[in-house]
N, C-alpha and C positions, 0 to 999 in steps of 0.2 A: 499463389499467395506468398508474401515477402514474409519468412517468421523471422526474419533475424533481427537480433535488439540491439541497438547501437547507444553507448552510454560513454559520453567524455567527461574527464575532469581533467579541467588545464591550473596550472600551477596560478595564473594571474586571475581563476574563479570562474571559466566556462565549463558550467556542469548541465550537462542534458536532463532535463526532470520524464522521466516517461510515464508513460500510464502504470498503472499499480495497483488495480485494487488486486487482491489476489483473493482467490479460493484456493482450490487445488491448480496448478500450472503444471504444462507440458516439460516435462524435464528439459533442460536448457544443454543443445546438441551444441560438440566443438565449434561448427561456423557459426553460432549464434554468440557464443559470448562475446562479451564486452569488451571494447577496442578503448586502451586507457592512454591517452597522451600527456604530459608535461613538459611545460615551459615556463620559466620565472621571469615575471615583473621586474624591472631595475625601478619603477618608480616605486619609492619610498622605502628602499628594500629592508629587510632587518636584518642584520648578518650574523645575529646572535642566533637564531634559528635558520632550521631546512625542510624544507617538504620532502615528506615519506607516504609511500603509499600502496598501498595492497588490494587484492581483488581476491574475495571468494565467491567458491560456487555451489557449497554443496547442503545451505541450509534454505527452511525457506522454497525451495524447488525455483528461487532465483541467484540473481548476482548482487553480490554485496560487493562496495567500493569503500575504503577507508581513506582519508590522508589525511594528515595532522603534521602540524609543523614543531618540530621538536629541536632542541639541543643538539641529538645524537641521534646514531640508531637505537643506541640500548633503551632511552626514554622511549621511541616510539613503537620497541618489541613489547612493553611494557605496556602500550595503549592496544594495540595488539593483538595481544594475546587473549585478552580482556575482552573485545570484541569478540574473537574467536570461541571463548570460553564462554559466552554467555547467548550468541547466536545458537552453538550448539544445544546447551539446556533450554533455551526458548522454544528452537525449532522441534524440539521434543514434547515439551511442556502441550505448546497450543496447538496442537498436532491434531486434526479432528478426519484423518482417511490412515496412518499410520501407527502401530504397535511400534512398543518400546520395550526390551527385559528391564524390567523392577522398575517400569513408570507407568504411572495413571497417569493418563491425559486426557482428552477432548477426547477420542477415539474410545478411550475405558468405560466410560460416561456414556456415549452412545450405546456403546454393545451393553449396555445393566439397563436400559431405559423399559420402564416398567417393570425391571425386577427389584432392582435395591439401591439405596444410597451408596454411593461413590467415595470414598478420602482423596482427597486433592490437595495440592501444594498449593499454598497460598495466595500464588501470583494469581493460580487459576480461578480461584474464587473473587480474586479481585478482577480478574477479565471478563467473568460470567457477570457478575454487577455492574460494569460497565457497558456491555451489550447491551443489558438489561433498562440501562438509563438513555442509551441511545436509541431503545425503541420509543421509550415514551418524546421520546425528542423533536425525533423527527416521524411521530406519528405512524409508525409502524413500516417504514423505507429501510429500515435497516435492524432487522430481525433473527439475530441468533438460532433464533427454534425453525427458521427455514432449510432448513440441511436438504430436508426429503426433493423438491425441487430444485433446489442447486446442484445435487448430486445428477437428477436425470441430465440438465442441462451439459453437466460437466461429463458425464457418458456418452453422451453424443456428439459433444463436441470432439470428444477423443479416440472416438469410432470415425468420426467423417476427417478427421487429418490421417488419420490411418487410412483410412479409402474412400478420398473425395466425390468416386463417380459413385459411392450406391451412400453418399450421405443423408440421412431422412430427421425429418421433427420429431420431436416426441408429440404422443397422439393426444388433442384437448380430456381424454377421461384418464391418464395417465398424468396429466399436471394437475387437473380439479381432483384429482383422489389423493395426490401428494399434497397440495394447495391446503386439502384440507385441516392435515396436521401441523398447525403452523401455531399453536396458542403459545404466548410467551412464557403466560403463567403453568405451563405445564414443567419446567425449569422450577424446580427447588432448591434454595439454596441456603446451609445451615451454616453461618460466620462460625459462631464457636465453637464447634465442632468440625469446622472445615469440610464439610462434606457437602455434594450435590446431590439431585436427584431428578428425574425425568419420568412424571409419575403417567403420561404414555406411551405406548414402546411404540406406536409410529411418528413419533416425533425426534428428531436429529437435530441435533445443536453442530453448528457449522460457524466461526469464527473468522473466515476469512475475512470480509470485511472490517473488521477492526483489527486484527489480532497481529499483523505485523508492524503496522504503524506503533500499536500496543509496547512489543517486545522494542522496537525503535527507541523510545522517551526513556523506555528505560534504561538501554545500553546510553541514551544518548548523556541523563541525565546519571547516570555511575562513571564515563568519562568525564565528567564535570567534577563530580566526588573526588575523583582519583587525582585531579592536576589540570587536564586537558584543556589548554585556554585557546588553540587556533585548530578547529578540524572539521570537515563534512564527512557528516556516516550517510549513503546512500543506500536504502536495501531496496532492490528490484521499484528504481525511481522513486521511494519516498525518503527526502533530503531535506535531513537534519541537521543544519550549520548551529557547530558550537563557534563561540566566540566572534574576532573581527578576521580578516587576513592582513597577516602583518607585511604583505609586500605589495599593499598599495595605500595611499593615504588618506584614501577615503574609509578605510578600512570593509571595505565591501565584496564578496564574493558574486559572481554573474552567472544566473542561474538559467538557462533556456530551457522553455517550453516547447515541446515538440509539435510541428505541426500536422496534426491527423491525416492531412492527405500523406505523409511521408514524400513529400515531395525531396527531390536532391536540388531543385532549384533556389526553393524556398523551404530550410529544414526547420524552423524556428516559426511559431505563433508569436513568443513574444520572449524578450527577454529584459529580468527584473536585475534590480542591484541591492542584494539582502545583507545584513550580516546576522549574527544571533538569534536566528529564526527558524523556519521550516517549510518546505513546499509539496506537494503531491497532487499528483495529476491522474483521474483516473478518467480513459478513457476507452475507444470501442475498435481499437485499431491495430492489438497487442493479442489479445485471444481470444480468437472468434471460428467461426469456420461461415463459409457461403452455399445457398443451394439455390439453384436458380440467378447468381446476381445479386442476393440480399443475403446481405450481413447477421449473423447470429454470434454477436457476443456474450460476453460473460455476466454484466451488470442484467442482475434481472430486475424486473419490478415487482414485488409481491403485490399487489393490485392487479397483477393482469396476468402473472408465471410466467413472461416472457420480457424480451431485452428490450429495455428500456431505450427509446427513441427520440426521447428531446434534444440531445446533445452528443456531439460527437467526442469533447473533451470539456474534462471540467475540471479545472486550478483552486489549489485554497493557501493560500500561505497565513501561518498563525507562528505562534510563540512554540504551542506543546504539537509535534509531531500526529500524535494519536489523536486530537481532535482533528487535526487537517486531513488524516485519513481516513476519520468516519464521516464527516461531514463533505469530502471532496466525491465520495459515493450516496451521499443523499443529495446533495445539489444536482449529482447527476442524473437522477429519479425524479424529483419534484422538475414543476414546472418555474420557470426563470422569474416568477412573481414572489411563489412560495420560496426558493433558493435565494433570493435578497433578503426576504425577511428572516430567515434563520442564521445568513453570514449576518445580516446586523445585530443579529440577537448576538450572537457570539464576539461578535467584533472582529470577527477575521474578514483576510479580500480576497476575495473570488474571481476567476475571471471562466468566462462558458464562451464553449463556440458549439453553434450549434447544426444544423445537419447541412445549411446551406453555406457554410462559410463564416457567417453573420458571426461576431465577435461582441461578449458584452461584459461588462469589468462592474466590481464595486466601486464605489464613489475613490475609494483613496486607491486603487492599483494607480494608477498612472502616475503617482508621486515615486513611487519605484522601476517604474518601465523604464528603459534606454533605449535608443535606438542600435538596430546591427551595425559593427563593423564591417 
């Protein structure tokens, strides 16, 4: 099994989008990190700015990719440090497998459920209510209060990379007794007073599906706050393009889509030309383990406690990051009739590939596709 995750950003806007939804992830081992190239565009160059750019590892349990075209270096230590400073407190914050000295987080929450209400920082309570509107959304696909089954899934998964030959399923009365604590409404959540509650203690609140995309909009949208008019924040493939790129004259950044077989022939499904937007790909080809030949990823279906099988990748690109990343994990769950009708509900473009190859886009991707160089 290939685990290594390959992720460029070229100066003239070739950024790799990879799959991403995340729950809990396999810690990210030295050959796996991110391989970063740079090369500057002369068409249309702006010589008032320069691309800077940096790679972290240690939030997230991915890789983060920053660059931003700045003045100086001191402007872009400044965007920086910023990220750095707020990845930290996120990856804290919405933290639902990790303790923290003197943080409530997602994990705090967990461990009180059915004992007592929780005090939470603010953002968390806004993350909980956005979980919360994303079940009704998309119809119960995307479920905060599923923790209990994600966790078995995620146990297994990380027992069978550990010892591929005696890797096993979890048993059907081990996912239907987990399955069964999944009510949303057992999530209490008190605004003025900032505090939550989990009024059954077999139920787990589990955040991965929104919760990075989440911390994303908002670093993405406090570098906006701060100055930041040309930069892509990528965290573990969900890419967040502020502004235009000032060194070409269409002003557009070239964003590639990976393609699931990970082929080196053909490493690209499709590649778009964005600027001020957002893309996220989540798909079944990044963490999984196999038994027998057949693939056991990460995206589960709560309709069935096991990994869902319509699609081998699913694309969304929209304006606000954290909708592209809740909805690029329910497109990946619904079936291709129901996933159109919700990218138009929302007005973002989709693009799905699904187990045979077969390739199918919303009505307006192909105004942004390009062909490869």
């Amino acid at each position: 099994m290939n685990k290594k995750i390959k992720l460029t950003i070229v100066g003239l806007g070739l950024c790799l989008a990879l799959s991403s939804c995340n729950k809990k992830v396999e810690k990210v081992k030295p050959e796996a990190k991110s391989k970063v190239e740079s090369s500057i565009s002369t068409e249309n160059s702006n010589q008032d700015v320069k691309k800077y750019e940096t790679t972290i590892y240690d939030y997230f349990d991915t890789i983060t990719t920053f660059s931003a075209y700045c003045k100086n270096e001191e402007e872009f230590n400044k965007y920086k440090d910023l990220v750095e400073k707020r990845m930290a407190e996120y990856h804290k914050l919405f933290n639902n497998y990790d303790k923290f000295d003197g943080v409530n987080n997602v994990t705090t929450l967990n461990e009180n459920a059915g004992k007592e209400k929780v005090k939470l920082d603010k953002k968390i309570i806004d993350l909980l209510n956005e979980g919360k509107k994303w079940y009704k959304e998309t119809d119960g696909d995307i479920n905060i209060c599923y923790g209990r089954v994600l966790k078995i899934w995620l146990d297994h998964r990380e027992a069978a990379l550990e010892d591929e030959k005696n890797a096993k399923l979890p048993s059907e009365e081990e996912l239907k007794e987990a399955g069964d604590h999944k009510n949303i409404d057992a999530l209490e959540i008190d605004e003025k007073n900032q505090t939550a509650y989990i009024n059954d203690k077999e139920v787990q609140v589990d955040i991965g599906g929104i919760g990075k995309g989440y911390a994303t909009e908002l670093i993405k949208d406090e570098l906006i706050e701060k100055g930041l008019k040309s930069g892509i924040l990528s965290v573990g493939g969900d890419v967040a393009i502020i502004g235009e790129n000032p060194t070409r004259k269409d002003g557009n950044f070239k964003i590639a889509v990976q393609d699931p077989s990970l082929s080196e022939e053909h490493p690209y499904s499709s590649i778009v030309a964005i600027k001020n937007t957002s893309l996220v790909t989540s798909g079944d080809y990044q963490r999984y383990f196999e038994i027998d030949g057949k693939r056991y990823h990460h995206i589960i279906d709560p309709s069935t406690n096991y990994p869902s099988t319509n699609f081998k990748s699913v694309s969304v690109m929209t304006d606000d990051i954290a909708k592209a990343d809740a909805l690029s994990t329910a497109l990946f769950i619904k079936n291709l009739e129901e996933g159109k009708k919700l990218a138009k509900k929302y007005k973002v473009e989709a693009y799905w590939i699904d187990q045979d190859g077969n390739t199918f886009k919303t009505e307006n991707w192909d105004k942004y596709e390009i062909e490869e160089n």
